[in-house]
N, C-alpha and C positions, 0 to 999 in steps of 0.2 A: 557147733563144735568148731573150735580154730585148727587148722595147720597151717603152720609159721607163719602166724598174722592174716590170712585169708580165711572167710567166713567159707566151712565146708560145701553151704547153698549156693555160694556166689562162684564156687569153682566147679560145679557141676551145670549152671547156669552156662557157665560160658562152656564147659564141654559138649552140652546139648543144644546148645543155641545154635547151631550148624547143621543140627539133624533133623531129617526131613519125614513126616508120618508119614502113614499108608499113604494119602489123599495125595502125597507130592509137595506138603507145603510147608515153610519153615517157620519159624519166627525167631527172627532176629535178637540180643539182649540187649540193642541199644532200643529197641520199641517196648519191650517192658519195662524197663527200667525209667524212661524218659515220659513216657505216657501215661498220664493222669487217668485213673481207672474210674474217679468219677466223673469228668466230662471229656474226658478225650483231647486233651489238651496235651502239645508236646513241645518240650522244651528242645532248644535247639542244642544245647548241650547240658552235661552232668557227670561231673568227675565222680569217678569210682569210690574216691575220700568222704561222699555223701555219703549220710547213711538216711538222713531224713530231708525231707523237702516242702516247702509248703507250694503249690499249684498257683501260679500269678492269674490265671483265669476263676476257677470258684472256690480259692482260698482254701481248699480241704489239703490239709495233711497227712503225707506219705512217709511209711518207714518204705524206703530203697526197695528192700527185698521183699515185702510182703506184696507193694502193689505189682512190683514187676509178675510175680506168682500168679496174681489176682487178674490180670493182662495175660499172658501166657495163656490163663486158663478158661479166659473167654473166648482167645483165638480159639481154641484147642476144641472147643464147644461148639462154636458156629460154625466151623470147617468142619464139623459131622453130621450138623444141621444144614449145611450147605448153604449159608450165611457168609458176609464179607464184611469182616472185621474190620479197620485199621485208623489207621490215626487223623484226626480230621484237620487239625490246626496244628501251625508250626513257631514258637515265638525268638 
């Protein structure tokens, strides 16, 4: 759903990208969004105007919002697993 040209997930995205679980721990919207959910590759930047990406490391292609989800939701998993998620490369 749009309001006024902002995608509804991407404004709830940045509303809760500052909030912190039980466990104490956040995750940022610049690391889902930037971080390639198949090898963990992170770009050093990515205008919000993206909406798709291809990964200059293992060429797999990102819609914006789905991987950042996809990311978010790994954190979200390991941090209950008591696992350390996070981004391994930076280009």
């Amino acid at each position: 759903m749009k309001i006024g040209g902002i995608d509804e997930v991407e404004i709830r995205l940045k509303e809760q990208s500052n909030h912190r679980v039980a466990t104490g721990k956040s995750v940022g919207i610049d690391f889902g969004m930037k971080t390639c959910s198949k090898c963990g590759h992170v770009l050093k930047e990515l205008d919000l105007k993206i909406r798709e990406w291809t990964c200059p490391s293992c060429e797999a292609q990102h819609q914006r919002d789905v991987n950042a989800a996809i990311n978010i939701k790994r954190v979200g998993a390991s941090t209950l697993a008591g696992e350390v998620v996070r981004a391994t490369s930076v280009a």
